[in-house]
C-alpha positions in Angstrom: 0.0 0.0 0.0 1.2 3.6 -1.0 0.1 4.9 2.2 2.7 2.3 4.8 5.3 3.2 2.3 5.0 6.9 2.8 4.4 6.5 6.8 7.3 4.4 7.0 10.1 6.9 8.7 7.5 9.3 9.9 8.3 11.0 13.2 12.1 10.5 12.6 14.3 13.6 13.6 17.5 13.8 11.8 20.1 16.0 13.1 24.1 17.0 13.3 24.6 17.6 16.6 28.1 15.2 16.3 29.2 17.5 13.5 28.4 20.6 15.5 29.9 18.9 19.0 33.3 18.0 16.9 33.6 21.3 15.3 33.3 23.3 18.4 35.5 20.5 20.9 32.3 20.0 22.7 31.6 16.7 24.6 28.5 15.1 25.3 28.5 16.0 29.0 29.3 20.0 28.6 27.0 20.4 25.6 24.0 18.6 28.4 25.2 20.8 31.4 25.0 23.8 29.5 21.3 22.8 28.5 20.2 21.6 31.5 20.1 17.8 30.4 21.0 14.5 31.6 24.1 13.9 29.0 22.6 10.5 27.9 20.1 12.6 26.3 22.2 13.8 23.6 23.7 10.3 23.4 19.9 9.6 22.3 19.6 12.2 20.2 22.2 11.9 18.1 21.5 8.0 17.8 17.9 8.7 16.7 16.3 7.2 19.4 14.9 10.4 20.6 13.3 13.6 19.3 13.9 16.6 21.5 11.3 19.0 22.2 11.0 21.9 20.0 12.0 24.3 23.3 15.3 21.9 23.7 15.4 21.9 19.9 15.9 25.6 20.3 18.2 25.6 22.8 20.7 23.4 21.1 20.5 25.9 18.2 21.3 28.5 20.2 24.1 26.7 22.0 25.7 26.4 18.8 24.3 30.3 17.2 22.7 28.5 14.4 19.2 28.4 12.6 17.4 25.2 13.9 16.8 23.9 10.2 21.0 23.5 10.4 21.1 21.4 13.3 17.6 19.7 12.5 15.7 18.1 9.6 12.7 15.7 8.9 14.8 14.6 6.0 18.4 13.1 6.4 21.3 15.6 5.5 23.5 15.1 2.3 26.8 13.5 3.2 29.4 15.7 3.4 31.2 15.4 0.0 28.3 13.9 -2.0 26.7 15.3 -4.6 23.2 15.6 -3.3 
């Protein structure tokens, strides 16, 4: 059915909070302290296995002075050097 095919990965929050945590030297545990998080949260995060809140989505993109649509997507992100 059309439908399952198109519900299939609903509700999955891609993001790059690794990318941003590398670029910046940031670990897990500061990047949860300065949120106010338990820093297994971001291990769940990044992993997939938990969509933050829209006010903690917020926060992270302010942690790191982006836009939320760079840290966050519905869709997954390009791979760095592809073509996409």
């Amino acid at each position: 059915m059309p439908a399952a095919k198109q519900d299939k990965g609903e509700g999955n929050v891609h993001n790059r909070i690794p990318m941003l945590r590398a670029e910046r030297g940031v670990s897990r545990r500061d990047l949860a302290t300065a949120l106010g998080v338990h820093y297994q949260t971001i291990g769940y995060l990044e992993r997939g296995e938990y969509s933050p809140s829209l006010h903690l989505a917020l926060n992270i993109a302010a942690y790191f002075e982006v836009p939320v649509e760079v840290v966050f997507s519905l869709r997954p992100f390009p791979r760095i050097g592809s073509n996409s």
